[in-house]
N, C-alpha and C positions, 0 to 999 in steps of 0.2 A: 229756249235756245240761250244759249250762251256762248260768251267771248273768251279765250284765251289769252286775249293780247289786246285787250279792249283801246291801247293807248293809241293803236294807228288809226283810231278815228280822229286824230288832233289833224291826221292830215287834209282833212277836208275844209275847214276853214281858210288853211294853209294855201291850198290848190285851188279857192276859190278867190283869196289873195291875188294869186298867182295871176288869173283869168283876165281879174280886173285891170291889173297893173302890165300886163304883156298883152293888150289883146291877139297880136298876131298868134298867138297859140290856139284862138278861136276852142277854148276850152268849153263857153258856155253853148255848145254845139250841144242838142242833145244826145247824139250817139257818144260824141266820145267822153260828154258828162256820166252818161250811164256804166261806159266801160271805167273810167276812173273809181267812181262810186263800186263797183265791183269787186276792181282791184283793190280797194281799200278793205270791203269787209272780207277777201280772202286772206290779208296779212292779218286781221285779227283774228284767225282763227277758230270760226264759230263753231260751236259742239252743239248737236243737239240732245237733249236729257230726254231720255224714255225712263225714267222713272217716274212714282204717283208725284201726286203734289200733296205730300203729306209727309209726317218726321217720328220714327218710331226713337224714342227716348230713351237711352239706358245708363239708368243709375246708377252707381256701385259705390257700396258703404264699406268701407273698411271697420271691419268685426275687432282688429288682433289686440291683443292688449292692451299697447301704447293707446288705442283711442278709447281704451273701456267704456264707458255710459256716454260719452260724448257725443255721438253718433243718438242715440236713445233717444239724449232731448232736445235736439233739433230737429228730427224726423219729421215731428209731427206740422210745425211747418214749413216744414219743406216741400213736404207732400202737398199741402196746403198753396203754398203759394204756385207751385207748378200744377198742380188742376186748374187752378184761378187765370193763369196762363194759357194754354192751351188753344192754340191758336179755331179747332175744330173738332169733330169729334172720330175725324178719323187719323187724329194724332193720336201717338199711345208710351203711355208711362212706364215702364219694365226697373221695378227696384230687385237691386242684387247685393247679398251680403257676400262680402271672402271675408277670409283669413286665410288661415290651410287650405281649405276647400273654397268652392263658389255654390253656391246656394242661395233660388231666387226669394225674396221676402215673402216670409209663410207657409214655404215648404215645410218648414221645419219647425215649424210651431211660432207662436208668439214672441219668440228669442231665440238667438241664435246661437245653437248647440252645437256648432262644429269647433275643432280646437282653436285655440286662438295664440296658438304660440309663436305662428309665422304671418307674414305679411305678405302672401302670394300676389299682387297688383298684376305682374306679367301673365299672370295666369287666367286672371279675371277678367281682361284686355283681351287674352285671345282667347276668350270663350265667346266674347260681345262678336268679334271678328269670323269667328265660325258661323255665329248663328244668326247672324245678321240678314235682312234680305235684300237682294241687288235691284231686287223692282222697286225697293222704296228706299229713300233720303234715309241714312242712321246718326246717332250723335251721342255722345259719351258724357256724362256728367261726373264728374272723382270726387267724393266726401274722402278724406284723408288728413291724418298728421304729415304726411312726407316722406314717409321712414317705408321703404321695401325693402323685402329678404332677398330680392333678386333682380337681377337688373332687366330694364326695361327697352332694350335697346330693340330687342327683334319685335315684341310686341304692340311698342310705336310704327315699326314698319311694315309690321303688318293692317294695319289699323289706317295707314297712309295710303298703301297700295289699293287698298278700298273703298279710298276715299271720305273717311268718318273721323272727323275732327272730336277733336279730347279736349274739355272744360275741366278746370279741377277748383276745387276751395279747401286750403287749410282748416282741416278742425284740430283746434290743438288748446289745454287746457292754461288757463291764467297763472303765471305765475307769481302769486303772492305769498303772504304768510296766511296758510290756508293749509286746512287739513279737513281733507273729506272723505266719507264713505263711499267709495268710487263702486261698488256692486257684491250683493249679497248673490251668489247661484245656487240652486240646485235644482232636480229635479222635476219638474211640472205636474208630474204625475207616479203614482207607486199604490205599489199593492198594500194592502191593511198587514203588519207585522212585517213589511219590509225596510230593512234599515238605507238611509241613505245620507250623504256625505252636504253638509252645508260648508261652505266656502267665501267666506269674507272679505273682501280686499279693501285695504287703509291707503291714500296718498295721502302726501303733504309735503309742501315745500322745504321741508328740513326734516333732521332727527326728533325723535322725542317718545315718551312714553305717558300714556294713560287711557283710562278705565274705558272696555269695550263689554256692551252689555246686550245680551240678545235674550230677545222673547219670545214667545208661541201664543197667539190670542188675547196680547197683556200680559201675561203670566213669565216671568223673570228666571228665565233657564238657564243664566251662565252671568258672569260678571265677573273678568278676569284684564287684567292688565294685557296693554299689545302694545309693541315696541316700533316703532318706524325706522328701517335700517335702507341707508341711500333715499330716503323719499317715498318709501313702500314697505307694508307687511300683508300677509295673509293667514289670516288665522283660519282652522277647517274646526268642525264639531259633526257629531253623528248624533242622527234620531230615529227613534222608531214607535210608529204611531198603530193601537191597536185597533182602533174603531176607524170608520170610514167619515169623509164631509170634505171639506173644504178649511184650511188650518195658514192662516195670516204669520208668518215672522218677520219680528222689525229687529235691527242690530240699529245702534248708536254708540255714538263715542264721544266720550265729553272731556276735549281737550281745552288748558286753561284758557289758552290765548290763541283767540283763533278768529281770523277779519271773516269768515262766512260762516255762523253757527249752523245755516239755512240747510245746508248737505252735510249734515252730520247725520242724516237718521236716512235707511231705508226697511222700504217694505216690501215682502211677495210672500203670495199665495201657492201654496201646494194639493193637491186635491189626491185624497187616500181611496183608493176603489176597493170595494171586496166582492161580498155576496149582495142579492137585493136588500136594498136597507127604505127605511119609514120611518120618517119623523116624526113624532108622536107628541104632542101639545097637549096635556092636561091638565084640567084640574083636580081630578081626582087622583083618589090614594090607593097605588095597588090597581091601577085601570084593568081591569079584563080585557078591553082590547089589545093590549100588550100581551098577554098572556097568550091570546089567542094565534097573534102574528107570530108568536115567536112559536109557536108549536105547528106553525104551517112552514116553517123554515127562514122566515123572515126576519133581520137583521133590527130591531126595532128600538130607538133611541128616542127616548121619554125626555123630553124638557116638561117639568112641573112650574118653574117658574116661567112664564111667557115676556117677559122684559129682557131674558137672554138669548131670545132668538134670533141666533144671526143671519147673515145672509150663507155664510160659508156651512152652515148644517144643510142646506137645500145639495150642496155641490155633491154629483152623485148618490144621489137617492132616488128612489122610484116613485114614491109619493110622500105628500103633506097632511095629516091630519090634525084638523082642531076640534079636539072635544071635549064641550063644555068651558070653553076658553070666550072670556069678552073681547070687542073686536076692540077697546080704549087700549089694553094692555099687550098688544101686539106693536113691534115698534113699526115705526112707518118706511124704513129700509127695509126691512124684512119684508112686509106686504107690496112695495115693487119688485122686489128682488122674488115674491113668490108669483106676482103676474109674468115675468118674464118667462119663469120655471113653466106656466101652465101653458102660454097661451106661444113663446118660441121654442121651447124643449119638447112638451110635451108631457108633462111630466103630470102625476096623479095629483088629486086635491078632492078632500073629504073633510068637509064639516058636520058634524055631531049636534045634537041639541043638548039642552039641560036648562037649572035654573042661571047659570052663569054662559050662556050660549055666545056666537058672535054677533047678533045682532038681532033684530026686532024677525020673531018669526020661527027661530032656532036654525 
């Protein structure tokens, strides 16, 4: 239960003043102590809550532009400190990405693929409002720079009428003399010989120009000058990759003077799917088991030297073979990276013997 007007309890100290100091009012009677007391908790107005006693949570991360990676790296504790919070466990966390669209965190993969050119907040507020439930307490939490494409005036009052207060915090970036790699995009996933569009994006607190350099696994696939015009550029590049695995690009920018050198560089992972594919670890020259997979239709990719095996050659394949391979010369990322494959994927794994085998026994 609850008060609406909790203050007209001041009047009982008040009335009991009163008692003392006028006895003839014979207040300390107990009938009409009890009708007093009555009449007091009917001006404050008491409500009773039929709802649980529990608080369903809803997050919402502003995706659009203006907040690019911002949102990124304080996710993780945020999420962090509000599990740590959580008053019980039948409190519950619901994180939601907008921009254009609203999309709850993971629908949509590991990042968030919807456009980011608008900053729908109105929008995102009355979806929490719609789907909110009246049997239990709701509450709004706003990661944001500030900046909406539309105004928020109906979607406050909707959010009011149902009684679901709205927490917000400014995420908004430093502004110093600083120039950083604000997000590499593309694709998550794509078919073998499928081209696709990489997408750069440069801040920095002023003009200026110099050398942006992108890679593929190490390997130095572009190094061209990029210009910052207002505070921003975006450079795009296209790729297309024939074999299938898992394929790392880092972009960096090495501007002279610059107070954070720390966010100049990022990285992601793209994973190339085809047919069924086998990773083949040998030592020998010419393997016949190659031979053999690939005349059964099998996609079959030979590392001869075993100190190059990455973890991203595992990403979409079917199986792992070491033949004739020692288990010293296999790196020690790759052998967690292939327990994860066997034992949460599911994924195939064949060891061979020989005089160069993985370990005591072949």
């Amino acid at each position: 239960m609850t008060f609406t007007s909790p203050e007209y309890f001041l009047l009982i100290p008040a009335l009991a003043l009163a008692g003392w100091f006028w006895r003839g009012l014979k207040l300390h009677q107990p009938l009409r102590a009890l009708l007093l007391l009555l009449a007091v908790i009917a001006l404050a107005e008491p409500v009773i809550r039929h709802q649980q006693n529990s608080l369903d949570l809803y997050v919402l991360l502003d995706r659009s532009d203006s907040t690019e990676d911002l949102i990124d790296k304080g996710l993780p504790e945020w999420q962090r400190l509000l599990e740590k919070s959580k008053p019980s466990r039948k409190d519950t966390l619901n994180f939601i990405n907008y921009a254009s669209e609203v999309a709850e965190l993971g629908a949509d993969g590991s990042s968030f693929t919807g456009s980011r050119k608008l900053t729908k907040t109105a929008l995102a507020l009355q979806s929490i409002a719609a789907q909110s439930d009246d049997a239990r307490p709701s509450r709004v939490l706003l990661f944001t720079d500030g900046f909406s494409t539309e105004p928020l005036h109906e979607a406050a009052g909707q959010l009011q009428a149902r009684g679901i207060p709205l927490d917000f915090r400014l995420v908004r970036e430093e502004k110093e003399n600083d120039f950083r790699l604000a997000r590499i995009a593309f694709p998550e996933r794509v078919q073998v010989g499928e081209p696709f569009l990489i997408s750069v994006t440069v801040r920095g607190a002023e003009d200026g120009t110099f050398p942006l350099i992108l890679r593929r696994n190490g390997q130095t696939l572009s190094e061209s000058p990029v210009t910052l015009t207002n505070g921003l550029a975006t450079v795009e590049f296209t790729d297309r990759l024939t074999k299938g695995g898992g394929f790392q690009y880092e972009a960096e920018i090495r501007p002279d003077n610059d107070a954070h050198p720390g966010n100049n560089r990022a990285t992601r992972w793209i994973e190339i799917t085809g047919g069924p594919r086998i990773v083949l670890a040998t030592r020998y020259q010419d393997d016949p088991v190659a031979k053999a997979l690939t005349a059964l239709d099998f996609t079959v990719e030979t590392v001869s030297d075993p100190s190059k095996l990455d973890p991203g050659l595992i990403a979409g394949a079917r199986a792992v073979i070491l033949n004739n391979v020692p288990a010293h010369e296999v790196p020690a990322d790759f052998l967690k990276a292939l327990d994860f494959f066997v034992r949460e994927q599911g994924g195939g794994f064949l060891m061979a013997g020989g005089e160069r085998s993985f370990g005591s026994g072949g």
